[in-house]
FIFIDREN-333454 format. One record per atom (N, C-alpha, C): residue in one letter; x, y, z. Coordinates in steps of 0.001 Angstrom, whole numbers, padded with zeros to 6 digits, always signed. Atoms other than C-alpha are relative to their C-alpha. Example, Ala and Ser with C-alpha at 12.3 -4.5 7.8 and 13.67 -1.06 7.14 Angstrom:
BEGIN
a+000890-001190+000000a+012300-004500+007800a+000900+001200+000000s-000820-001190-000060s+013670-001060+007140s-000770+001090+000730
This chain:
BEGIN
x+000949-000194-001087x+000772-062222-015976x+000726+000133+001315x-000872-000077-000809x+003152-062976-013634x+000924+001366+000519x-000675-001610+000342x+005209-059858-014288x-001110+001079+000622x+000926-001184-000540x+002197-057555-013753x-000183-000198+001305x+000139-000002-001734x+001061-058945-010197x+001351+000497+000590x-001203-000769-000601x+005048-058081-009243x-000307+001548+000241x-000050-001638-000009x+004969-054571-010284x-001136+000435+000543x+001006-000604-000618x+001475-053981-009142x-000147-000077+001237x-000135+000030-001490x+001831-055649-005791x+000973+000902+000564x-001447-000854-000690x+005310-053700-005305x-000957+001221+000257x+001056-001126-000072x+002970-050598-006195x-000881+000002+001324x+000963-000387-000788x+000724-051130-003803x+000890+000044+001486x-001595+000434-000808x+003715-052544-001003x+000383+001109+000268x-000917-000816-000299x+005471-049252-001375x-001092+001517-000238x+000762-001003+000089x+002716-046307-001006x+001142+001420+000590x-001288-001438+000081x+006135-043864+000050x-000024+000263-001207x-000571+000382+000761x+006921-044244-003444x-001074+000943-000830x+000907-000512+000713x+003786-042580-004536x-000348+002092+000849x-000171-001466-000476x+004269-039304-001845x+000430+001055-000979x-000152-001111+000468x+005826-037356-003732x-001135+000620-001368x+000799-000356+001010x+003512-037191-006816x-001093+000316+000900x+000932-001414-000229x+000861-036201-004276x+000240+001342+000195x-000447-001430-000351x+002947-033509-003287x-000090+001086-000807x+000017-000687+001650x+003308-032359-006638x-001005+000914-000237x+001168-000490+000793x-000146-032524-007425x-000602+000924+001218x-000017-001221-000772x-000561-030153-004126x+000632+001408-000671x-000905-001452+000588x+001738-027343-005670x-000720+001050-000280x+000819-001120+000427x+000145-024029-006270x+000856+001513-000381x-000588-000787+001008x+001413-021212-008437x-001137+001350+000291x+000705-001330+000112x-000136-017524-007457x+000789+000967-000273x-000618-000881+000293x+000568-015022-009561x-000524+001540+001207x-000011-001347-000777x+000880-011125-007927x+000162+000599-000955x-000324-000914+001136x+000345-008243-010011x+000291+001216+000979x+000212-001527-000516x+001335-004592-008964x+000761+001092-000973x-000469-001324+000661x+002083-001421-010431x+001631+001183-000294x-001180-000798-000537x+005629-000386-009218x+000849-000846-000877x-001197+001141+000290x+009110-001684-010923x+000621-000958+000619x-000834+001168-000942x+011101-004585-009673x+001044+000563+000915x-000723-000935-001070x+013280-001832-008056x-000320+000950+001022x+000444-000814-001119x+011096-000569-005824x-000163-000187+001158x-000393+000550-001901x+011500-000765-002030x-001154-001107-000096x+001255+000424-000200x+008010-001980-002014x+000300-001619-000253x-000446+001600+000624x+009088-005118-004349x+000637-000914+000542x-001815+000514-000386x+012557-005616-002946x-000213-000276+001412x+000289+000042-001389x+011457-005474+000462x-001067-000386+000951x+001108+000566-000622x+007936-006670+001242x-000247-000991-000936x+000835+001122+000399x+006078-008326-001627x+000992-001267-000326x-000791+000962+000389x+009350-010303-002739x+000559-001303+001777x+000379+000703-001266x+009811-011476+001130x-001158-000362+000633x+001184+000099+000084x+006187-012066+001693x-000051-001102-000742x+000184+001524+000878x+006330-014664-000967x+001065-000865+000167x-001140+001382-000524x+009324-016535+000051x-000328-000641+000905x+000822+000443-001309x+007734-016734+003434x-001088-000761-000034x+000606+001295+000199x+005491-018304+002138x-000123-001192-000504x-000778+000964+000929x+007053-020282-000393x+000965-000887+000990x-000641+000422-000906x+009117-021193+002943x-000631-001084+000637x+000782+000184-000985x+006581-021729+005529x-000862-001404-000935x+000714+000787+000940x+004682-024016+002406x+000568-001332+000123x-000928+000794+000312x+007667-026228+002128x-000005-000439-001114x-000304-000070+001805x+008078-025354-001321x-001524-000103-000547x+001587+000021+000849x+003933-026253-002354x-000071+001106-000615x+000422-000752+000232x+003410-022686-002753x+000864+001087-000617x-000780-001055+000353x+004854-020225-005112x-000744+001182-000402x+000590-001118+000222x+004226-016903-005530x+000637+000850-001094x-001120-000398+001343x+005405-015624-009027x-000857+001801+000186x-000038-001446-000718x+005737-011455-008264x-000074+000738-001891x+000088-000586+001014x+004212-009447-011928x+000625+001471+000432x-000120-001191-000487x+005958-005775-011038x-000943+000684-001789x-000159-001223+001087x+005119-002792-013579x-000956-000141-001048x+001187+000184+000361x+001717-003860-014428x+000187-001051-001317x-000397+000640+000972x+003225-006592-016743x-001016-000998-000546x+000443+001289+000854x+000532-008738-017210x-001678+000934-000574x+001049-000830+000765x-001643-005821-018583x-000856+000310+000695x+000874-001126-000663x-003990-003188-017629x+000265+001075+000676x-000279-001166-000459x-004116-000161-015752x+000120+000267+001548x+000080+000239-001902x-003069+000490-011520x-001450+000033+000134x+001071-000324-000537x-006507+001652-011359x-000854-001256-000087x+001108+001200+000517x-008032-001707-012802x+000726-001623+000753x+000012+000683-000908x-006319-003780-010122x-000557-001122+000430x+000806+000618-001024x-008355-004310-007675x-001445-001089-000651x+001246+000871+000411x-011216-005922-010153x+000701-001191-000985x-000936+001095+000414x-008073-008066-011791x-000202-000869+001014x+000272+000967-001010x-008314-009822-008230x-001591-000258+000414x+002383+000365-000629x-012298-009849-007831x-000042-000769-001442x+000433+000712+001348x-012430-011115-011747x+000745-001324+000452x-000802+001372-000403x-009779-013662-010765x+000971-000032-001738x-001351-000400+001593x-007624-011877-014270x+001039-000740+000778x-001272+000497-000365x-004746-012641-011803x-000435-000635+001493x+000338+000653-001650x-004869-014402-008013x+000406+001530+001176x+000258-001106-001109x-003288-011335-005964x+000628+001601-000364x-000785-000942-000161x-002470-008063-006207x+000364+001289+001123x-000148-001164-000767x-001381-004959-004284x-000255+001645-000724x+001062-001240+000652x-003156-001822-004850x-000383+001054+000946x+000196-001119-000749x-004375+001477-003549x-001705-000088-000176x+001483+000050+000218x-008101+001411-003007x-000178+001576-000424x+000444-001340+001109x-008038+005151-003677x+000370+000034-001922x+000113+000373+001245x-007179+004146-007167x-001342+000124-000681x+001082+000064+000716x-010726+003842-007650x-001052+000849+001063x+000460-000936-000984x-012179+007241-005734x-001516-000230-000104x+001396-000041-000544x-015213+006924-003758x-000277-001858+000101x+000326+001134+000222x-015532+003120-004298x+000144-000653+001502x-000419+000454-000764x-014182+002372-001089x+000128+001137+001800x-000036-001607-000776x-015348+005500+001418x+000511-000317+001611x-000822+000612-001459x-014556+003923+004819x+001592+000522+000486x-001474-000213-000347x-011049+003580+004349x+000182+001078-000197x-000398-001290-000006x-010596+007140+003430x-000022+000809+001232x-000234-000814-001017x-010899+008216+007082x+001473+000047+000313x-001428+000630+000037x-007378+007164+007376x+000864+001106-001230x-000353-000640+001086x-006406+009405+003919x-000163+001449+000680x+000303-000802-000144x-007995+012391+005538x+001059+000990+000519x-001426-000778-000628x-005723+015571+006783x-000011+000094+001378x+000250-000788-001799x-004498+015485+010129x-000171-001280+000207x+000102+000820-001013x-005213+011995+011490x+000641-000861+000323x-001005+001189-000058x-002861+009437+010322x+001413+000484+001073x-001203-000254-001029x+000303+009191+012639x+001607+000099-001170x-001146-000252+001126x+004198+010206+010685x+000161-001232-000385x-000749+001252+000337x+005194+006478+011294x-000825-001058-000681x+001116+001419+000522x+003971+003470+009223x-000039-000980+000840x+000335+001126-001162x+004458+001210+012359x-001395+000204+000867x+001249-000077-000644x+001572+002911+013848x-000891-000238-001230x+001413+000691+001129x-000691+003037+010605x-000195-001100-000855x+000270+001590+000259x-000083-000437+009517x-001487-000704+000895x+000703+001005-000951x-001466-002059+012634x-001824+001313+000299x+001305-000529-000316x-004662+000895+012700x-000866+000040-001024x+000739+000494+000925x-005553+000015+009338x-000719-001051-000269x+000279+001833-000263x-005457-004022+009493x-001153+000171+001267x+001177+000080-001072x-007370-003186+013101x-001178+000287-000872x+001271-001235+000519x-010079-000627+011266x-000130-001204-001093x+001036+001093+000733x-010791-003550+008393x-000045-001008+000602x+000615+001537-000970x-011080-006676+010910x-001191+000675+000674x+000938-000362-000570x-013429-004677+012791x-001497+000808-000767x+000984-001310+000628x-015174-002278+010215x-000075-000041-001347x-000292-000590+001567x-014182-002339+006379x-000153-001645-000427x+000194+001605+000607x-014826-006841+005958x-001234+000304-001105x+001051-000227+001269x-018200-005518+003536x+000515+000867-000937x-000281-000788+000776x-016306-002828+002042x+001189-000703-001289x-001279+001062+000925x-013482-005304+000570x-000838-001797-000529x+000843+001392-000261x-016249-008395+000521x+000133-000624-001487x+000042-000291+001418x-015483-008517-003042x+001352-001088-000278x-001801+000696+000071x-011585-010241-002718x-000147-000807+001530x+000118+000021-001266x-010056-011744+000177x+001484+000841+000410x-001003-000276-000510x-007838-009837+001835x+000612-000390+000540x-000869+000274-000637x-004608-010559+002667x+000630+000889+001401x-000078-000532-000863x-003702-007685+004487x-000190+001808-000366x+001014-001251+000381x-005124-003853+004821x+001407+001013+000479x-000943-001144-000765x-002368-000762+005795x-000122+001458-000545x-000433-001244+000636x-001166+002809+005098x+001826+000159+000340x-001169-000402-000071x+002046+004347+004890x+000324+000952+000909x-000898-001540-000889x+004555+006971+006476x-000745+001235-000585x+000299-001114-000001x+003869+010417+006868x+000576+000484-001626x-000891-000230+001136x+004575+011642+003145x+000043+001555-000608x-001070-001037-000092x+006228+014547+001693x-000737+000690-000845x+000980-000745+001679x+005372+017620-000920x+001394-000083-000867x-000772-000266+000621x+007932+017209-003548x-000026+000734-001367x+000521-000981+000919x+008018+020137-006101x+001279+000774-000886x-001204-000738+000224x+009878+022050-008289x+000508+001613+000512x-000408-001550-000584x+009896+025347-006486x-000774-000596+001632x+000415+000117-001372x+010323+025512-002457x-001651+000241+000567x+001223-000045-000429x+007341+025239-000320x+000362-000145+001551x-000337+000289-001670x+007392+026521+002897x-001169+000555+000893x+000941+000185-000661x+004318+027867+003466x-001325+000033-000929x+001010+000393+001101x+000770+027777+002579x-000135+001007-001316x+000089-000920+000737x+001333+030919+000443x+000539-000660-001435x-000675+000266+001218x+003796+029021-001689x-000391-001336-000718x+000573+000791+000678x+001267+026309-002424x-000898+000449-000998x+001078-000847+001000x-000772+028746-004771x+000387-000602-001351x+000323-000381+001445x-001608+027591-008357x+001124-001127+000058x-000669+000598+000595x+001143+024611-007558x-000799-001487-000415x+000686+001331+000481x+000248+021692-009952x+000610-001495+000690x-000805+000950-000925x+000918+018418-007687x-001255-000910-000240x+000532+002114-000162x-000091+014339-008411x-000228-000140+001492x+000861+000661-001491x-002396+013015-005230x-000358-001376-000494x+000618+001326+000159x-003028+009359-004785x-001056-000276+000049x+001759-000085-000321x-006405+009977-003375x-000941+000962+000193x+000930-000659+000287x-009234+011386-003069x-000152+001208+000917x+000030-000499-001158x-009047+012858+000157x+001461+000953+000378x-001199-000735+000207x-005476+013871-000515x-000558+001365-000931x+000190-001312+001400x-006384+016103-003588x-000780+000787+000717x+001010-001135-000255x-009258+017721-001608x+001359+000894+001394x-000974-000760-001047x-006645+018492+001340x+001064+000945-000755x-000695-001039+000878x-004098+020155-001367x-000747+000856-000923x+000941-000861+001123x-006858+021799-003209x-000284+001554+001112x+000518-001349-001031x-008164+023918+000263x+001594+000099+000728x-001277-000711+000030x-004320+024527+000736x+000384+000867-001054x-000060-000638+001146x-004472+026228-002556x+000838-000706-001118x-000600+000516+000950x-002649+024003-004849x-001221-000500-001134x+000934+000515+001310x-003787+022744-008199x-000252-001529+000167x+000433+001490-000646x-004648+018468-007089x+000245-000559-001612x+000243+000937+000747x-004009+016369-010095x+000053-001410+000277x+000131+000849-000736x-004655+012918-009483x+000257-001268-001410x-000814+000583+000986x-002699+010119-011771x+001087-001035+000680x-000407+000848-000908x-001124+006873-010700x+001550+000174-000166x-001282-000632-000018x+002390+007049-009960x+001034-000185-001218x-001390+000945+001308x+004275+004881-013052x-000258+001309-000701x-000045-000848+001013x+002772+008070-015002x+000653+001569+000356x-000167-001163-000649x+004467+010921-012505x+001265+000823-001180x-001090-000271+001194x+008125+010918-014800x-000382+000719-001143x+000244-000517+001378x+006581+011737-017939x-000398+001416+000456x+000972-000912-000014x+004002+014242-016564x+000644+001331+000545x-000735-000982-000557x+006751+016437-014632x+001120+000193-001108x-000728-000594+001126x+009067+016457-017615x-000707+000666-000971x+000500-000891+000664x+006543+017658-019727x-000869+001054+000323x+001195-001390-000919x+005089+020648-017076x-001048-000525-000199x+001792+000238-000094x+001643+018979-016998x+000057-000180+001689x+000419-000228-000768x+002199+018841-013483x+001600+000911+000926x-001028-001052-000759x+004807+020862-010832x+001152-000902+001227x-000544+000965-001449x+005464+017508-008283x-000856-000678+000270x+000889+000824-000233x+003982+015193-006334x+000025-000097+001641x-000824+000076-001515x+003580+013963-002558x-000025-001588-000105x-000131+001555-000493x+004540+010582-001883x+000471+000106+001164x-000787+000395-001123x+006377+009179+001062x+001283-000453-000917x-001322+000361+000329x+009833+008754+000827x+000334-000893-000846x-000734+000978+000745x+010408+005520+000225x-000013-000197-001917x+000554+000111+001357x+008417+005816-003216x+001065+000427-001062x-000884-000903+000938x+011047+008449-004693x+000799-000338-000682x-000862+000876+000728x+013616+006374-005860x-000189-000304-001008x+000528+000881+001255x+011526+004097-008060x-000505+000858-000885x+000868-000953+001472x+010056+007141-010302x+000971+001103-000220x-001039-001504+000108x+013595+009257-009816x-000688+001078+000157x+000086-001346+000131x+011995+012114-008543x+000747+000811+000716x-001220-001163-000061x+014864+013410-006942x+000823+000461-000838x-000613-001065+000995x+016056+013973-009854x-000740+000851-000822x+000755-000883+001119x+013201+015407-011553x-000513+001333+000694x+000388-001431-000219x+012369+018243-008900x+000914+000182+001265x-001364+000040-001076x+014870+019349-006305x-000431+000603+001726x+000576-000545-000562x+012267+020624-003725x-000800-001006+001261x+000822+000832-000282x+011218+018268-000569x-000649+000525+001440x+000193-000595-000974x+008929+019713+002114x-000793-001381+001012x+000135+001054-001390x+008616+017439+005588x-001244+000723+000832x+000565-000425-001202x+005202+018001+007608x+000219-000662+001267x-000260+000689-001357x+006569+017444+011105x-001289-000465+000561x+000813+000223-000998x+004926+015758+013819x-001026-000955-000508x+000725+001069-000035x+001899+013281+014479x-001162+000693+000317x+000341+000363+001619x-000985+013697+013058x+000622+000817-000925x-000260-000597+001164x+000439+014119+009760x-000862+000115-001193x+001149-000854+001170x-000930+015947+006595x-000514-000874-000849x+000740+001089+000795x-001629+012631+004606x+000474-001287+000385x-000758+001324+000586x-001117+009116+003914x-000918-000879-000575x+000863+000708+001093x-002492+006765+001305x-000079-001203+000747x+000174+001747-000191x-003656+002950+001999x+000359-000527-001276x+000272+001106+001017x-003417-000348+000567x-000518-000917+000381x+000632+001085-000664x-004649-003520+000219x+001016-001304-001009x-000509+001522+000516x-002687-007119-000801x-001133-000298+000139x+001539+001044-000524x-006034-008883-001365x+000301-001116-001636x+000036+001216+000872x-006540-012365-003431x-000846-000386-000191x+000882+000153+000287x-008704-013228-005498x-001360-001238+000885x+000470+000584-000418x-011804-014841-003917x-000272-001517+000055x+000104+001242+000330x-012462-017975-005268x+000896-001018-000082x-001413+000496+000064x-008928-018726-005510x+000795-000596+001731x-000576+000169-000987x-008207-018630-002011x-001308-001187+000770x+000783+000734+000006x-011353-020840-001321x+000071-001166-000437x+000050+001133+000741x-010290-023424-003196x+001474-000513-000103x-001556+000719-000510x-006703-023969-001512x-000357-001062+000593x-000153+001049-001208x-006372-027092+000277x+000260+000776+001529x-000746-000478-000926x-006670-026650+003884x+001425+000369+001078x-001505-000253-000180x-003146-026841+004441x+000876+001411-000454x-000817-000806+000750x-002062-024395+001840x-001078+001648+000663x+000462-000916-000497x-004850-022076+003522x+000497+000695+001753x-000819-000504-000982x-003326-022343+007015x+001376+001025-000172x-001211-000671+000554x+000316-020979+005394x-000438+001156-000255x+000302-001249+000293x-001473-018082+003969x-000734+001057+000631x+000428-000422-001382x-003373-017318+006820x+001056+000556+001022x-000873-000276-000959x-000343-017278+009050x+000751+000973-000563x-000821-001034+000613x+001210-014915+006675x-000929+001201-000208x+001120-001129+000187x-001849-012469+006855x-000363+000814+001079x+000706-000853-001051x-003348-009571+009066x+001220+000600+000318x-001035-000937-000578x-001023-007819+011412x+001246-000383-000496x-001518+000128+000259x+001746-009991+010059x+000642+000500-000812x-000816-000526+001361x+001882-008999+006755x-000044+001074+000034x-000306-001690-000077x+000961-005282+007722x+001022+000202+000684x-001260+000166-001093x+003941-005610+010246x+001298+000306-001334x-001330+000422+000910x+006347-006761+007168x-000065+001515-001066x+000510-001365+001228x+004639-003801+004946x+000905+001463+000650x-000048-000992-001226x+005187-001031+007774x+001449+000157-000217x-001592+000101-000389x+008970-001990+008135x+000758+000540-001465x-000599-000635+001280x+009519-000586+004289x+000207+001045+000179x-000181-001426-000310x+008691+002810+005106x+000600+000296+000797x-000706-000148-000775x+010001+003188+008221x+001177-000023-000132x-001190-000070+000182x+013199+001682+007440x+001076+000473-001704x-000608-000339+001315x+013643+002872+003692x+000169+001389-000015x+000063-001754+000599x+012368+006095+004326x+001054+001295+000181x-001412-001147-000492x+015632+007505+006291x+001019-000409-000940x-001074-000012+000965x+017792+005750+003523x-000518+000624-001344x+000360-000718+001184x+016124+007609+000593x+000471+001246+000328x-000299-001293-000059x+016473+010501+002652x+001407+000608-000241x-001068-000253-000034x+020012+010373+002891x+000708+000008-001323x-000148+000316+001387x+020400+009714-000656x-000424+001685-000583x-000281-001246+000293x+018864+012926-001322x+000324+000844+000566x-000944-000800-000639x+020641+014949+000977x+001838+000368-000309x-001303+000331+001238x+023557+013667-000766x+000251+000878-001072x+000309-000665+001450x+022428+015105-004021x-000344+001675+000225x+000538-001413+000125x+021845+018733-002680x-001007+000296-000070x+001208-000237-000228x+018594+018859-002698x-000621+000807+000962x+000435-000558-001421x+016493+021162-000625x-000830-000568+000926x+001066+001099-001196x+014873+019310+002679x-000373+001836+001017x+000723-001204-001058x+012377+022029+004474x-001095-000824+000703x+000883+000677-000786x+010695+021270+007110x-001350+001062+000385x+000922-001211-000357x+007904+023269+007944x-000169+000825+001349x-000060-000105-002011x+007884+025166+011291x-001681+000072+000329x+001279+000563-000534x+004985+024521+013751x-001272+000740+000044x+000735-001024-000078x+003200+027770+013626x-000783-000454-001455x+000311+000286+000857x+002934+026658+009986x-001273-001192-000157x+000645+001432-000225x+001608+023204+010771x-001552+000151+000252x+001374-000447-000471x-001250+024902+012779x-001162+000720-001333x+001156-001514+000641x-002384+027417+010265x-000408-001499-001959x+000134+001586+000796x-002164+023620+007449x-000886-000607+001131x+001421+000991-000438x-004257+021791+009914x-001568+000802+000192x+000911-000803-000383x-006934+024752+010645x-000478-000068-001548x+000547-000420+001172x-007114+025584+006909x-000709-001804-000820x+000470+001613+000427x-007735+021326+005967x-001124-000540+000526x+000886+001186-000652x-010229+020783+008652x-001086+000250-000534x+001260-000319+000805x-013188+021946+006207x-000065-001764-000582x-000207+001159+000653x-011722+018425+004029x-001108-000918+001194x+000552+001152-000605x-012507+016309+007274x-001581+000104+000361x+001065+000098-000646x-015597+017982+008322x-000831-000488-001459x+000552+000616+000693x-017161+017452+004894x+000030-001947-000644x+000206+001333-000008x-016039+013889+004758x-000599-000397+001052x+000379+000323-001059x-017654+013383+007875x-002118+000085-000314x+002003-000383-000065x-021500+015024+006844x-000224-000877-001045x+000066+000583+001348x-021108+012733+003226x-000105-001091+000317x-000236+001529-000292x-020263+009233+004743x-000652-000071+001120x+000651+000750-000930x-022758+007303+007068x+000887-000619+001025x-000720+000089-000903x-021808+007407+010175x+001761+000580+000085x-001357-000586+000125x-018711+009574+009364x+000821-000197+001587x-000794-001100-001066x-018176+011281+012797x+000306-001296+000880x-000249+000778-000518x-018123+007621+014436x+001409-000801-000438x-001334+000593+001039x-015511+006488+011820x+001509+000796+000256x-001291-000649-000053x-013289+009197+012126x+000639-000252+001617x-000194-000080-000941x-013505+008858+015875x+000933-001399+000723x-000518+001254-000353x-012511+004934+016164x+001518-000153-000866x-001087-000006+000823x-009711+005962+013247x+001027+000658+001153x-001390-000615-000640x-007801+008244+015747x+000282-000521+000854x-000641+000995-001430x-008308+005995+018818x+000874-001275-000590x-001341+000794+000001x-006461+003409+017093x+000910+000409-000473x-001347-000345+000702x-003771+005386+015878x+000681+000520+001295x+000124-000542-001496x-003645+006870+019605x+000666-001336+000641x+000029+000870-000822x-003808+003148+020958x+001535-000691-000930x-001136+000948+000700x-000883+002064+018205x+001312+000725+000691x-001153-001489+000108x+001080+005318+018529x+000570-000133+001785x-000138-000404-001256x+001121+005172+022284x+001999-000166-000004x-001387+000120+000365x+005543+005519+022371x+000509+000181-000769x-001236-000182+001354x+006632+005876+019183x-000104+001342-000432x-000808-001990+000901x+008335+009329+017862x+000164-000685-000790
């Protein structure tokens, strides 16, 4: 009897002694699913720093275990309802993945409005869903909303003007992309990127457009030797995304572990996103410049007679979506209000 009152009084005596097992039982484990390999800028450079940062900022509570290459099953396109089902806690995803589901953000996709740099369309995306797109995503919670750099046509035969887009077969991320290469005269196939490799070795399609940084991770400098640059601001596309986490999941952090993930969200994490493209996209380039490859740029006369022939795309997204012409209008002022300085 004696014995027990010791150890139990010590127990109670020394409540340090018992810290760490709450700490413990704090700990939280969110998985991330996404679509790309573990070698892709994207990985290597945002979502894998993104989770340290927070795994940092946590003081260790919080880990973020990173699924690349759709490893824990399913399809890019089936994503975004992996994080609304709560299949996985977060992933990163293209809302055009699932066309039309998400019509808002596509003003942003449209031809002609986005700006070349991803430092400006980070921060006019994250603006445009805090202000406008919170019902359209009401579904998850978002972590953070963006788009990318100005991105490229990569093909197997040059392309320099709209003549030499006739009848070419070319992968689009979205919806709004494909209709912009369709009234350029190309053929639009639309197919998520892990499947681009196969589909250009076996002629089912001719190329693709991504942004730079993407090229690497699916080797398509080696699979078509053809990369055409639309100069200037607005440029001819760019896709979104969204890091969002599952709802219920993030609801049911301790408020502690919700501050950390908070502070790692909105402009910050579109900030950290932004800085891939930007800074990957001139080392890809140089990589294929290396390799011989052809880099055309388009000249400006060109540019004009590509934005004149696309603006049918915007005006019909504009008569289709409620309140289009207001949408498109608050999309360019913040790309205007981001852009203000940056070449």
């Amino acid at each position: 009897m004696m014995n027990r009152r010791v150890v139990l009084g010590s127990a109670l005596g020394a409540p340090a002694l018992l810290r760490p097992m709450a700490a413990r039982a704090q700990e939280v484990t969110l998985r991330l699913h996404h679509f790309l390999p573990a070698v892709s800028n994207v990985h290597r450079h945002f979502l894998q720093p993104w989770a340290q940062k927070v795994g940092t900022e946590s003081g260790g509570r919080v880990r973020v275990q990173i699924f690349p290459s759709m490893q824990l099953g399913g399809a890019p396109p089936q994503l975004f309802d992996q994080a609304k089902d709560g299949v996985v806690d977060i992933v990163w995803t293209l809302p055009g993945n699932t066309p039309g589901r998400f019509p808002k953000i596509e003003v942003f996709e449209l031809p002609f409005v986005a700006h070349k740099r991803a430092a400006v369309n980070v921060k006019a995306v994250q603006e445009f869903y805090e202000t406008t797109l919170r019902e359209e995503f009401r579904d998850v919670h978002p972590i953070c909303v963006w788009g990318h750099d100005g991105g490229l046509i990569h093909s197997n035969r040059p392309v320099r003007t709209m003549e030499d887009m006739r009848g070419l077969k070319l992968r689009f991320p979205t919806r709004q992309n494909g209709e912009a290469l369709r009234a350029l005269g190309a053929a639009p196939i639309g197919m998520p990127i892990p499947q681009v490799p196969e589909a250009i070795s076996q002629g089912a399609i001719d190329g693709a457009i991504v942004p730079w940084e993407v090229v690497p991770s699916i080797r398509l400098h080696e699979l078509v030797r053809n990369h055409t640059e639309i100069p200037g601001s607005p440029t001819l596309y760019i896709a979104t995304f969204i890091l969002a986490m599952n709802k219920a999941k993030y609801e049911g952090l301790s408020p502690e572990v919700k501050r950390v993930i908070d502070a790692s969200s909105g402009q910050v994490a579109a900030e950290m996103a932004g800085k891939v493209w930007d800074e990957q996209g001139p080392v890809v380039l140089e990589m294929v410049r290396r390799r011989n490859n052809t880099l055309i740029t388009l000249a400006e006369d060109e540019v004009q007679r590509w934005r004149r022939t696309t603006q049918p795309v915007v005006d019909n997204w504009v008569n289709a979506t409620p309140g289009g012409g207001a949408l498109l209008e608050q999309a360019r002022a913040l790309v205007t209000k981001f852009g203000q300085g940056v070449a």
